[in-house]
GUPAPA-562888 format. One line per 4 residues: number of its first residue (from 0); their letters; for each residue x negated, y negated, z of N, C-alpha, C. Coordinates in steps of 0.2 Angstrom, whole numbers. Example, Ala and Ser with C-alpha at 12.3 -4.5 7.8 and 13.67 -1.06 7.14 Angstrom:
0 = AS = -66:28:39:-62:22:39:-66:16:39  -64:11:35:-68:5:36:-64:0:39
//
This chain:
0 = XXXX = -517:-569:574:-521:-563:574:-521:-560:567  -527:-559:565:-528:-554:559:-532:-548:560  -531:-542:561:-536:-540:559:-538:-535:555  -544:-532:555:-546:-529:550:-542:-521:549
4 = XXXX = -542:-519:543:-536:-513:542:-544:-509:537  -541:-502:540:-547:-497:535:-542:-492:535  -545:-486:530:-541:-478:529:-547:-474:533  -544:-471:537:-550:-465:537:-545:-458:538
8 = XXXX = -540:-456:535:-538:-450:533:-535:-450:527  -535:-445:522:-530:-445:517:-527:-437:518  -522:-437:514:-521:-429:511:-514:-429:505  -513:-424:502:-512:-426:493:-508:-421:493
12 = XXXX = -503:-420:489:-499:-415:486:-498:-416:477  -501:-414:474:-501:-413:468:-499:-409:463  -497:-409:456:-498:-402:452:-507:-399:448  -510:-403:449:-515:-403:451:-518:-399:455
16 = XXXX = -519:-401:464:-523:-398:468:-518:-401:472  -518:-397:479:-516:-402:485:-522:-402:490  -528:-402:487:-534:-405:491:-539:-409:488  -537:-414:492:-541:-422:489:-546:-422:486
20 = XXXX = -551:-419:487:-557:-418:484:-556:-415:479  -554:-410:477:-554:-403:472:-549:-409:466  -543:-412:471:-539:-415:465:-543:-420:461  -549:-426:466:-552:-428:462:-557:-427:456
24 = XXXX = -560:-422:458:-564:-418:452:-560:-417:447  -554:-413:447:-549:-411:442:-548:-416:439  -548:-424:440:-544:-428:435:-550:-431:432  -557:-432:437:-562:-434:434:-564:-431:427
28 = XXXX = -562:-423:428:-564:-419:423:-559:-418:419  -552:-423:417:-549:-423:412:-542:-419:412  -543:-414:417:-536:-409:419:-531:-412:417  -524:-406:416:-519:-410:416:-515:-407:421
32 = XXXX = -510:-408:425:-505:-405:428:-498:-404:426  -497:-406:418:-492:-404:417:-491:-400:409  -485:-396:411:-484:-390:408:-479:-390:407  -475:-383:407:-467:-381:405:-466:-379:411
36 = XXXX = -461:-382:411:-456:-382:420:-454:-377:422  -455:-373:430:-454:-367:431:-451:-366:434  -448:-372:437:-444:-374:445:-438:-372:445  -434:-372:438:-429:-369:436:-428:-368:427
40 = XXXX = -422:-365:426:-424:-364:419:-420:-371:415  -423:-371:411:-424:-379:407:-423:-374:397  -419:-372:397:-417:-368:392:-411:-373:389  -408:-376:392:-402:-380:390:-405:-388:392
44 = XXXX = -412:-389:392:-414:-397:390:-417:-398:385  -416:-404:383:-421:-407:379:-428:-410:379  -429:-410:386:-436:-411:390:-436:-406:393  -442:-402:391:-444:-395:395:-448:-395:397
48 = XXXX = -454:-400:400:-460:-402:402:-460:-408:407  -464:-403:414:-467:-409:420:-472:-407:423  -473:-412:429:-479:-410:431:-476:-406:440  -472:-401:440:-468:-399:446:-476:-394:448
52 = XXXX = -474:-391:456:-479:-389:458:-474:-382:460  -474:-379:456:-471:-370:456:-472:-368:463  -482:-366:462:-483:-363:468:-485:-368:475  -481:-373:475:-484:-375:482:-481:-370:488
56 = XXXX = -486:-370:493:-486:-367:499:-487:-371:506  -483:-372:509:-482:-374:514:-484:-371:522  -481:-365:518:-485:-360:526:-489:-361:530  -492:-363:528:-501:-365:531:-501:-370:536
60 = XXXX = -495:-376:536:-492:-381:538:-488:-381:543  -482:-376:541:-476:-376:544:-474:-368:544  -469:-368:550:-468:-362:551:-459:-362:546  -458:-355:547:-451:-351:543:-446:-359:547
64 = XXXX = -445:-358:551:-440:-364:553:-439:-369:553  -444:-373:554:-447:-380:551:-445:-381:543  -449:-377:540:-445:-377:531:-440:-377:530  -434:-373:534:-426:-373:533:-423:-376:534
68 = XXXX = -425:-383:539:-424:-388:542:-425:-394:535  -428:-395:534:-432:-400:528:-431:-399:522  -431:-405:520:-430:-405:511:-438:-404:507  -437:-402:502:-446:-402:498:-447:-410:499
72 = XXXX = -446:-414:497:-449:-421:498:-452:-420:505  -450:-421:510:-450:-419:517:-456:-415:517  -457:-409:513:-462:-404:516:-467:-407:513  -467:-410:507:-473:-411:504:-476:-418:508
76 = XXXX = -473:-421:510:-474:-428:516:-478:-427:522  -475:-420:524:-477:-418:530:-482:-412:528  -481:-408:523:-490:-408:522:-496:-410:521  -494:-414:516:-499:-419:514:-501:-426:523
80 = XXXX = -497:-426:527:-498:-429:532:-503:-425:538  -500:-419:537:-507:-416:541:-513:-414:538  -512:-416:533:-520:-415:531:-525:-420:530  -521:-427:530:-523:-431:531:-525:-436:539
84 = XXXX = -523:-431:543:-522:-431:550:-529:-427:552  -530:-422:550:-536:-418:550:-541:-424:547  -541:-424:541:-547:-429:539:-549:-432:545  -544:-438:547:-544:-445:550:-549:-442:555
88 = XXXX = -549:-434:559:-553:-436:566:-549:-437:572  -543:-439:570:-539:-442:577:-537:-439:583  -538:-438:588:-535:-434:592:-531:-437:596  -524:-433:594:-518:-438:596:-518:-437:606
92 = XXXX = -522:-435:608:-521:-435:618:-524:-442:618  -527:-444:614:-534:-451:615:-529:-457:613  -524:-457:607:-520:-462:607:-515:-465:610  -516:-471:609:-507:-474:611:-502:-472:606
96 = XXXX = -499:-469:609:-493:-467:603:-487:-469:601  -489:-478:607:-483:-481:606:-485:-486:600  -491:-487:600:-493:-492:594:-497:-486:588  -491:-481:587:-494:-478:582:-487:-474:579
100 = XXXX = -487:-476:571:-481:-477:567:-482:-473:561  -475:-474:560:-475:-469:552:-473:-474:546  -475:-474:542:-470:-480:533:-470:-475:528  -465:-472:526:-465:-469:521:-462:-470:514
104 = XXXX = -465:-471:510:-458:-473:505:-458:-467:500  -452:-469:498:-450:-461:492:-443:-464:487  -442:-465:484:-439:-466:479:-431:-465:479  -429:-459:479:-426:-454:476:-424:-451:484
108 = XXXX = -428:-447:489:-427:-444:493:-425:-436:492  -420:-433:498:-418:-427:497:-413:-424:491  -415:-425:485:-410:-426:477:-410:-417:478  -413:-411:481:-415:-406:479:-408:-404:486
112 = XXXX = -407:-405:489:-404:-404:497:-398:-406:495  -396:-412:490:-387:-415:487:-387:-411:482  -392:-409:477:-389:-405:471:-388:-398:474  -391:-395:478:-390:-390:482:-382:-388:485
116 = XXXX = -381:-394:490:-376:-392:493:-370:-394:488  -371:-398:484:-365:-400:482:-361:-394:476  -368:-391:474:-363:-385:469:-362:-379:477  -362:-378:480:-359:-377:488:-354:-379:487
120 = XXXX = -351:-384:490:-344:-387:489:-342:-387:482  -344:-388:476:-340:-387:471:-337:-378:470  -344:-374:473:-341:-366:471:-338:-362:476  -341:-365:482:-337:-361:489:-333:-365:495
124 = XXXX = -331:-371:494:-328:-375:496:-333:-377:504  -329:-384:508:-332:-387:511:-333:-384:517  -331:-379:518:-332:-373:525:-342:-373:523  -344:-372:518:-346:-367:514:-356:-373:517
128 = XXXX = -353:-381:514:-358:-386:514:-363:-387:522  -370:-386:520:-375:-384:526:-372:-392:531  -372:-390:538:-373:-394:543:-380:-396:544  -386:-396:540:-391:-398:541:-392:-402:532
132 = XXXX = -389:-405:529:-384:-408:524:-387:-415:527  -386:-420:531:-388:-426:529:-395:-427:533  -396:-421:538:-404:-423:540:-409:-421:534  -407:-418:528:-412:-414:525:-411:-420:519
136 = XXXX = -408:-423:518:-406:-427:513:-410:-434:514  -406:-435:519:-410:-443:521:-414:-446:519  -416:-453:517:-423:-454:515:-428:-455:518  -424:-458:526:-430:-457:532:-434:-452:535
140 = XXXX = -431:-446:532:-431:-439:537:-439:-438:532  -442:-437:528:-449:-436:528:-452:-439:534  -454:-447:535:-456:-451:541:-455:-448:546  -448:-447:548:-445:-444:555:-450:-436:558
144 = XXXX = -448:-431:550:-453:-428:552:-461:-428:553  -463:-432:551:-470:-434:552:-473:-437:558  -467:-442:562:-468:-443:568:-465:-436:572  -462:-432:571:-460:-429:575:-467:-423:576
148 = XXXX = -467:-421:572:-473:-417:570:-480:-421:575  -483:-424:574:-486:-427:579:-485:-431:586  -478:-431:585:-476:-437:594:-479:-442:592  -476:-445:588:-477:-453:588:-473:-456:590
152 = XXXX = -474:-464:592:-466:-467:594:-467:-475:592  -471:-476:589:-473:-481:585:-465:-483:579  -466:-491:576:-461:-491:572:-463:-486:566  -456:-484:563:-455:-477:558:-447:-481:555
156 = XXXX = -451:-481:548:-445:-482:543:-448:-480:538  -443:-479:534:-444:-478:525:-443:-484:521  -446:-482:516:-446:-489:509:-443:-487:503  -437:-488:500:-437:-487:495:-437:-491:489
160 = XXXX = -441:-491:486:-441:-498:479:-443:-495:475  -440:-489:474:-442:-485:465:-447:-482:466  -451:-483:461:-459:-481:460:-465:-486:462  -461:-488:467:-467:-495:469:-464:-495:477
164 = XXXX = -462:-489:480:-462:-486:488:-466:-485:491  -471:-482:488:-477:-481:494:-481:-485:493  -482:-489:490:-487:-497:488:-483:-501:494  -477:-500:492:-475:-506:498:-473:-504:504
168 = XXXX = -473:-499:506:-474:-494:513:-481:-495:515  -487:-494:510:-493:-498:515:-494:-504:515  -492:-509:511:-491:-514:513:-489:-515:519  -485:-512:520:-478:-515:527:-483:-513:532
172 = XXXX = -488:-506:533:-491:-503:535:-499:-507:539  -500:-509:534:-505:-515:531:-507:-521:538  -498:-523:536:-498:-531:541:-496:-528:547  -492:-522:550:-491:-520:555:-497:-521:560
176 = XXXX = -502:-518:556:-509:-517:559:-513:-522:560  -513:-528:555:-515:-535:554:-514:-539:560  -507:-538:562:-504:-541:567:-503:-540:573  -505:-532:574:-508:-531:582:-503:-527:583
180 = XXXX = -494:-526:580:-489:-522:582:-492:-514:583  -496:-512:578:-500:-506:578:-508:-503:578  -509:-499:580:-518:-497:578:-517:-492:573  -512:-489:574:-512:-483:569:-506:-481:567
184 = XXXX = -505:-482:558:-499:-480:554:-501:-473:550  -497:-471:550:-496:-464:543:-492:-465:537  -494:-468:534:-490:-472:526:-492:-466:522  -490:-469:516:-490:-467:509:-482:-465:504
188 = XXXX = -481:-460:500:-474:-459:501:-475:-451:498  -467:-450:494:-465:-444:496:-462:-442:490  -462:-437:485:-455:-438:482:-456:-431:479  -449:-427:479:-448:-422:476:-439:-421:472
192 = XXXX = -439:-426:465:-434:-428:463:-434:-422:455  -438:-418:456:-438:-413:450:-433:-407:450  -426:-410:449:-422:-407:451:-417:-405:442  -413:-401:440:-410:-400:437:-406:-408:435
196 = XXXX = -402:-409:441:-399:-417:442:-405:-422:437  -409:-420:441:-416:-426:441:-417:-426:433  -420:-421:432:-422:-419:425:-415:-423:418  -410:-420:421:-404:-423:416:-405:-430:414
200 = XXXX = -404:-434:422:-403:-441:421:-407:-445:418  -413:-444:420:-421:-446:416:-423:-445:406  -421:-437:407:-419:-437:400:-413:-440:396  -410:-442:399:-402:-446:395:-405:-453:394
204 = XXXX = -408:-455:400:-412:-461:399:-414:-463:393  -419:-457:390:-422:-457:385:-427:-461:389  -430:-461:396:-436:-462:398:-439:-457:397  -440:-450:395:-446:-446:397:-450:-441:389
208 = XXXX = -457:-442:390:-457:-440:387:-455:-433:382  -456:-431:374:-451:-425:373:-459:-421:369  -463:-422:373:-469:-416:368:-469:-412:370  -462:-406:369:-464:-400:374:-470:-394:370
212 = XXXX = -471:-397:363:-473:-390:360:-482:-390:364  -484:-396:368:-492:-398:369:-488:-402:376  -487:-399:382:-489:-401:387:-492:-407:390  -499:-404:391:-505:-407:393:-506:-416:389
216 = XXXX = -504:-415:381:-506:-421:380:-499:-427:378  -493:-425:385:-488:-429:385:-489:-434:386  -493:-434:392:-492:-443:396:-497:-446:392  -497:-450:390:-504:-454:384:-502:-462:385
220 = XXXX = -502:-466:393:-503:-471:393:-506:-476:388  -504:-481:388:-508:-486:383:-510:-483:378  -508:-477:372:-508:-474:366:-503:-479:364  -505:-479:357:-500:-483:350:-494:-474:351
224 = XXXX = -495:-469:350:-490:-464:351:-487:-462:358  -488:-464:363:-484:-465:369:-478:-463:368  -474:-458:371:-465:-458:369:-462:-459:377  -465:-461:382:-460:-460:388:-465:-456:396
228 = XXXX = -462:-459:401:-466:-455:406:-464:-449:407  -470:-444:408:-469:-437:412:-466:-437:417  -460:-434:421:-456:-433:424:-461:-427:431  -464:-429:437:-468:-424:443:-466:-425:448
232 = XXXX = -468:-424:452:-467:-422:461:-474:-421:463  -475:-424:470:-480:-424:476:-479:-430:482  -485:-428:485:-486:-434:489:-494:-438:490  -491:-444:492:-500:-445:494:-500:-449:502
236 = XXXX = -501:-447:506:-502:-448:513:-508:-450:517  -509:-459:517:-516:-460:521:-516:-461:527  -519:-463:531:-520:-463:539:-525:-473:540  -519:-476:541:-522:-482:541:-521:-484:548
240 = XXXX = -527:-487:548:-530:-486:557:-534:-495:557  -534:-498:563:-536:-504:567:-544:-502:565  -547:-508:559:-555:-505:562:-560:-504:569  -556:-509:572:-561:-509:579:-560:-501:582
244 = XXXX = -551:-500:581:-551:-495:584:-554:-488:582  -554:-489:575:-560:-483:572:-566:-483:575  -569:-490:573:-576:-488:575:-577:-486:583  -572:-486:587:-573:-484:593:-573:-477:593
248 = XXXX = -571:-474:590:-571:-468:590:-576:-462:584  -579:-468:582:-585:-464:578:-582:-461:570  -575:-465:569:-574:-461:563:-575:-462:557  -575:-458:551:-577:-458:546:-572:-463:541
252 = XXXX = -573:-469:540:-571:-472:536:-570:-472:527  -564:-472:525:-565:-472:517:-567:-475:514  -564:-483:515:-562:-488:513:-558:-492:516  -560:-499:515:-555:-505:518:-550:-507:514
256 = XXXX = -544:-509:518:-539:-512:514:-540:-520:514  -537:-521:509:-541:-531:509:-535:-536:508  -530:-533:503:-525:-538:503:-521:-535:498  -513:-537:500:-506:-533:496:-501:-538:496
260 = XXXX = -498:-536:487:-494:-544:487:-488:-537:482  -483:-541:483:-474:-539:480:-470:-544:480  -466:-541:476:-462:-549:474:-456:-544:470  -453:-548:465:-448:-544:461:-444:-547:455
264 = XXXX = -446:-543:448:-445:-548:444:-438:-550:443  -432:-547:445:-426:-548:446:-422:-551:438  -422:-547:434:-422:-545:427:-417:-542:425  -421:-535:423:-416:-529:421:-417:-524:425
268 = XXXX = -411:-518:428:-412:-516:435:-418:-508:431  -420:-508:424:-423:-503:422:-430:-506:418  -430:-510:414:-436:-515:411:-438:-518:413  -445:-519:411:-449:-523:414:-448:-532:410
272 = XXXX = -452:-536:412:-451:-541:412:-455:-541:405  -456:-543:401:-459:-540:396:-467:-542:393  -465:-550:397:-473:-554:397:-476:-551:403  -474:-547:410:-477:-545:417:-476:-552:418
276 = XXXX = -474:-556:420:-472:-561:426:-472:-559:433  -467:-554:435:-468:-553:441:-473:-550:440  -475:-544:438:-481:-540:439:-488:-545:440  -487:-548:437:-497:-554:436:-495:-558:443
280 = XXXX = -490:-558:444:-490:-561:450:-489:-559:458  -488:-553:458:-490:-550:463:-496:-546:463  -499:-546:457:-508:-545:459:-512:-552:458  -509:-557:459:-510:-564:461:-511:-563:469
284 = XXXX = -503:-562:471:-502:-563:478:-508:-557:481  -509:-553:479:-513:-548:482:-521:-551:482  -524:-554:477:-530:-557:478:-530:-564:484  -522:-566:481:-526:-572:489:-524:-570:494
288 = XXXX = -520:-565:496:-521:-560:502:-529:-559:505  -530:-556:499:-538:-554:501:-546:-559:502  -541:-566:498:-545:-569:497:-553:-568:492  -549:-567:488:-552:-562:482:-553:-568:474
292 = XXXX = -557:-567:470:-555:-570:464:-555:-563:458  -552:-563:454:-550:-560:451:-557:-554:447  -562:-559:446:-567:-558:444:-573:-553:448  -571:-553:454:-574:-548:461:-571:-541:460
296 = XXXX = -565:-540:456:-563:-533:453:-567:-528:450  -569:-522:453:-570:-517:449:-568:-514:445  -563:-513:447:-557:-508:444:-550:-507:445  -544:-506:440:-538:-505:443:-537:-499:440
300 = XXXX = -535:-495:447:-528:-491:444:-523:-493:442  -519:-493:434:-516:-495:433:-509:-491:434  -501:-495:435:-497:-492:434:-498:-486:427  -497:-490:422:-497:-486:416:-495:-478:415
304 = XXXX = -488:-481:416:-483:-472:415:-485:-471:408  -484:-472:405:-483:-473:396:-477:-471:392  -476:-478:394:-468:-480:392:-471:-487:387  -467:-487:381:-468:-489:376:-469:-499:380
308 = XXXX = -462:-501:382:-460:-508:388:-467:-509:393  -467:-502:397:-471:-505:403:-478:-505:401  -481:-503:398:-489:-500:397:-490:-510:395  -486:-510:390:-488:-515:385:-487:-522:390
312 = XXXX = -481:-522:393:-479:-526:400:-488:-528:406  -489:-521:408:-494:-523:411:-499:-524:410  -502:-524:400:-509:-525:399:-507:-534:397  -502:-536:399:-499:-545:396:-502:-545:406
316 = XXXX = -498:-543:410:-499:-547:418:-506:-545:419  -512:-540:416:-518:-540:419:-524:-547:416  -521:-549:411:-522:-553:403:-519:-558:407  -514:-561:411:-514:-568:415:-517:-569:419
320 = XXXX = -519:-563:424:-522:-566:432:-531:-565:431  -531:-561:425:-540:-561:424:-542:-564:420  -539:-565:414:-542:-572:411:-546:-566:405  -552:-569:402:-558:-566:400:-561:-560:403
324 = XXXX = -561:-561:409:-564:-554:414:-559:-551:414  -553:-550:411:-548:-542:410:-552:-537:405  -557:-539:400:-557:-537:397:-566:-532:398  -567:-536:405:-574:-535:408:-572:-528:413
328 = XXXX = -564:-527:416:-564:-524:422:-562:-517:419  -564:-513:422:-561:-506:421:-556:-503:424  -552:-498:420:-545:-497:420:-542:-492:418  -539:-488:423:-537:-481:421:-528:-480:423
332 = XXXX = -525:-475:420:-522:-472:423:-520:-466:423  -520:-462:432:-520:-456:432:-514:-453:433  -509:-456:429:-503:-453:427:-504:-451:421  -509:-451:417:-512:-446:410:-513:-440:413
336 = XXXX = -517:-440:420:-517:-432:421:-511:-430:426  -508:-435:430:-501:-429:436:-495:-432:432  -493:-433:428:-487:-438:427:-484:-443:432  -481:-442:431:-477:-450:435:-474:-448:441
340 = XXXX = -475:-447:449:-470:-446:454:-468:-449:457  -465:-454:454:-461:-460:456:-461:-463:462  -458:-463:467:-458:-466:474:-467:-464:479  -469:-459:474:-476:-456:479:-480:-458:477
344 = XXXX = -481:-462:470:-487:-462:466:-492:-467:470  -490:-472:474:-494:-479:475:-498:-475:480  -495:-470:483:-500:-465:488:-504:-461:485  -502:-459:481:-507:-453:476:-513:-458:473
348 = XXXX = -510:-462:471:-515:-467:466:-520:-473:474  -518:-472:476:-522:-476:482:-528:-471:483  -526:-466:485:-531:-459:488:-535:-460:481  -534:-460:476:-540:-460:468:-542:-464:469
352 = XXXX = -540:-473:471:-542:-478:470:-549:-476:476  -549:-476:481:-553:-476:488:-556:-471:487  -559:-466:481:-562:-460:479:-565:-464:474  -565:-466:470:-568:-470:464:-573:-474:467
356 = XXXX = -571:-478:472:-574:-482:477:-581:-479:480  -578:-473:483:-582:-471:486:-587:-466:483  -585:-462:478:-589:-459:471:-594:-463:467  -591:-468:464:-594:-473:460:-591:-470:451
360 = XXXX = -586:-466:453:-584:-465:447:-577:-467:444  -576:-469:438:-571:-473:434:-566:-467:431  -558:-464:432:-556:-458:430:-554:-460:425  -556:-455:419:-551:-457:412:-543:-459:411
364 = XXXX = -540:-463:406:-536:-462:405:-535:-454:398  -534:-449:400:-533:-444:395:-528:-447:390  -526:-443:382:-524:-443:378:-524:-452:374  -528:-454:378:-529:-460:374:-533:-458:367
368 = XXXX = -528:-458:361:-533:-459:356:-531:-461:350  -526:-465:349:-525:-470:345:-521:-475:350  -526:-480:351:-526:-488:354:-520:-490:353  -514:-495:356:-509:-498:353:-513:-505:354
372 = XXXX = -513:-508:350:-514:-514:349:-512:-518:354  -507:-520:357:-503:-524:362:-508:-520:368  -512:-516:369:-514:-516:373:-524:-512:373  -526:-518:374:-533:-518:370:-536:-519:376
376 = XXXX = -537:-516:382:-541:-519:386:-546:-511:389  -550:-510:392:-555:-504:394:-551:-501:397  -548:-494:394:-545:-490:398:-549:-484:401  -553:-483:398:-559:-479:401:-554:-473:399
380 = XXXX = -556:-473:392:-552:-467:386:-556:-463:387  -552:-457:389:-552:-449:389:-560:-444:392  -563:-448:393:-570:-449:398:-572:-452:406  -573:-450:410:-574:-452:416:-581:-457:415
384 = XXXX = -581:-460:419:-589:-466:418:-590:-467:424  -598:-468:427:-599:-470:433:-601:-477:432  -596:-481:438:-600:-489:438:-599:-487:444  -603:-493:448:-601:-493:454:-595:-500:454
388 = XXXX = -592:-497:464:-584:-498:461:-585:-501:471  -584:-507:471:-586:-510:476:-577:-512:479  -573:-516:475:-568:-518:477:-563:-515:470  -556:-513:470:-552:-511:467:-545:-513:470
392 = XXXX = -541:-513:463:-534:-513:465:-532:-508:461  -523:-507:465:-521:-500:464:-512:-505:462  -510:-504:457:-503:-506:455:-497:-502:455  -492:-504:457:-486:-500:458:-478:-504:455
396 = XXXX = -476:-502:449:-471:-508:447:-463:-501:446  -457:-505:449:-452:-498:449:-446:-500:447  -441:-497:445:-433:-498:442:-433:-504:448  -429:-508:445:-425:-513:448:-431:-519:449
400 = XXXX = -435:-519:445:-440:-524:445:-445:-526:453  -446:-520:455:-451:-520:460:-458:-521:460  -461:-525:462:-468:-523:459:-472:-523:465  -477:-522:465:-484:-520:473:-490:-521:472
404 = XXXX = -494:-523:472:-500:-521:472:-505:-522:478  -509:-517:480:-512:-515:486:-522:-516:484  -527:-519:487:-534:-521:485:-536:-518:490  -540:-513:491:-544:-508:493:-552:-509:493
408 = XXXX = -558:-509:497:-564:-510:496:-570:-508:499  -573:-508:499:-581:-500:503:-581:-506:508  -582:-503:515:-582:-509:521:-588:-511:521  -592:-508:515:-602:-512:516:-601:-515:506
412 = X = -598:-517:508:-599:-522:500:-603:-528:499
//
């Protein structure tokens, strides 16, 4: 048994927007989302620039109790899942709820809930540490909430593989429903790692961007000046649903899923492979998933953090599996406009993929303005372009040599 898998819900947490729409206009139009950090004071870093979301508001979502219960990863999971839940049209009395699940991947998880509690136990001793300490922490606890919040009873796990979680949470998502285990998943991922903790260790890294005096034009993907990813938080959360079972309900469709390949370059637990080995090969295995040639590509979202290793890494694996028509396909990445949210991205980047599809518009890569040679291929520099965008892929590649990729396509192509 295969069968066919579509989206017909999303919904987005971003520094941007956290409404799908409004976010997609925002990036088409070159926005940035990142700034100087507010979340707490950054006066004693050396990075003082992300793409954190200050005034998110939750209220609207969940009530006073429910928030003190949850980690931010968590709340932005479960916001971003009910609004994706609206989209879909669903009406949870009308479903089986035993063939309806949660995948969430997140990276990092509740980093904001252990740096929390533990300067608690460092300043006021163990009396002192919350009893709600490992449910707020957990990695699974955004999914759990998200089934909970709905009464699901469908399979519900988390994924954690870096920044290539929520790629491989819909994947897992993907084949559940291929195979009949499910009709209806709630995927994407989750991540709220913009912590004091978080900020330091990334910084020491010397992974993150240091433009703090211009903001807006830190993340510069596939630029010869690139210095590092922007360091953000969000979610992105779609509603992957049984075609038959959509169209039985008259619901609005976004886009079909076609095909998803992962693998692992099993290297360095922080660098990429340098020629994309595993990366060209896991957007291999994704095309014969779909049963695809490479040349049926519209467009990729590209990972492209803009890291000096991975930028150059990726434009080598899109330059193996396309051949001459790499240079034909259009190519963006909209971690120019949100910076990087690590375990969340493939979800955030799906919902723009299945928007370009559906728009007929190509999102820029911002601050492209001096090309690095090593990577010459159409990034669809610092302007939006309409082509139409029939089928696309969406890549997600993460510490520890993870890589994903996920092919997306208008169900009238």
């Amino acid at each position: 048994m295969s069968r066919r898998v579509v989206v017909t819900g999303m919904g987005i947490v971003t520094p941007i927007s956290c409404k799908v729409d409004d976010c997609f206009d925002r990036i088409v139009a070159g926005e940035s989302g990142v700034h100087k950090i507010t979340l707490f004071d950054v006066s004693d870093f050396q990075v003082q620039i992300a793409g954190d979301i200050p005034n998110f508001d939750p209220s609207g979502h969940l009530d006073q109790k429910e928030l003190k219960r949850i980690d931010r990863f968590s709340q932005f999971g479960v916001v971003a899942a009910i609004d994706a839940m609206r989209d879909s049209g669903l009406d949870l009395d009308r479903i089986d709820r035993r063939t309806s699940g949660v995948i969430i991947g997140s990276g990092i998880g509740g980093l904001t809930t252990i740096e929390e509690q533990l300067t608690r136990l460092i300043l006021k001793g163990p009396d002192r540490v919350s009893p709600l300490t490992i449910p707020r922490l957990m990695l699974n606890a955004a999914g759990a909430n998200i089934a909970i919040q709905f009464g699901l009873h469908g399979p519900n796990y988390s994924v954690a593989t870096a920044c290539a979680s929520a790629t491989n949470a819909m994947g897992d998502a993907f084949r559940l429903i291929q195979r009949g285990v499910c009709d209806v998943i709630v995927t994407g991922g989750a991540e709220a790692a913009l912590t004091r903790m978080g900020l330091a260790a990334f910084q020491n890294m010397r992974a993150l961007s240091s433009r703090n005096d211009n903001p807006p034009a830190a993340s510069r993907p596939f630029d010869a000046d690139r210095d590092g990813f922007v360091f953000s938080e969000g979610a992105g959360v779609l509603i992957f649903e049984e075609l038959e079972h959509a169209q039985k309900r008259d619901a609005k469709i976004h886009c079909e899923v076609l095909g998803y390949g992962t693998n692992c370059d099993a290297g360095h637990i922080t660098q990429p492979d340098e020629q994309g080995r595993g990366a060209s090969l896991t957007m291999q295995l994704a095309l014969d998933d779909a049963r695809l040639n490479s040349d049926q590509i519209d467009y990729i979202n590209a990972h492209g953090t803009s890291t000096p290793l991975g930028d150059a890494a990726e434009t080598c694996a899109v330059k193996k599996i396309f051949g001459p028509a790499a240079y034909k396909v259009s190519i963006s990445s909209t971690k120019s406009q949100l910076g990087h949210t690590l375990g969340a991205s493939g979800g955030i980047e799906a919902i723009i993929t299945a928007l370009t599809i559906n728009r007929g518009i190509i999102p820029p890569t911002i601050n492209l303005e001096s090309p690095d040679p090593l990577c010459d291929l159409d990034y669809t520099p610092n302007k939006a372009r309409a082509k139409p965008v029939r089928i696309a892929m969406s890549n997600s590649f993460g510490f520890g040599g993870h890589n994903a990729s996920i092919i997306l396509g208008s169900l009238t192509r």
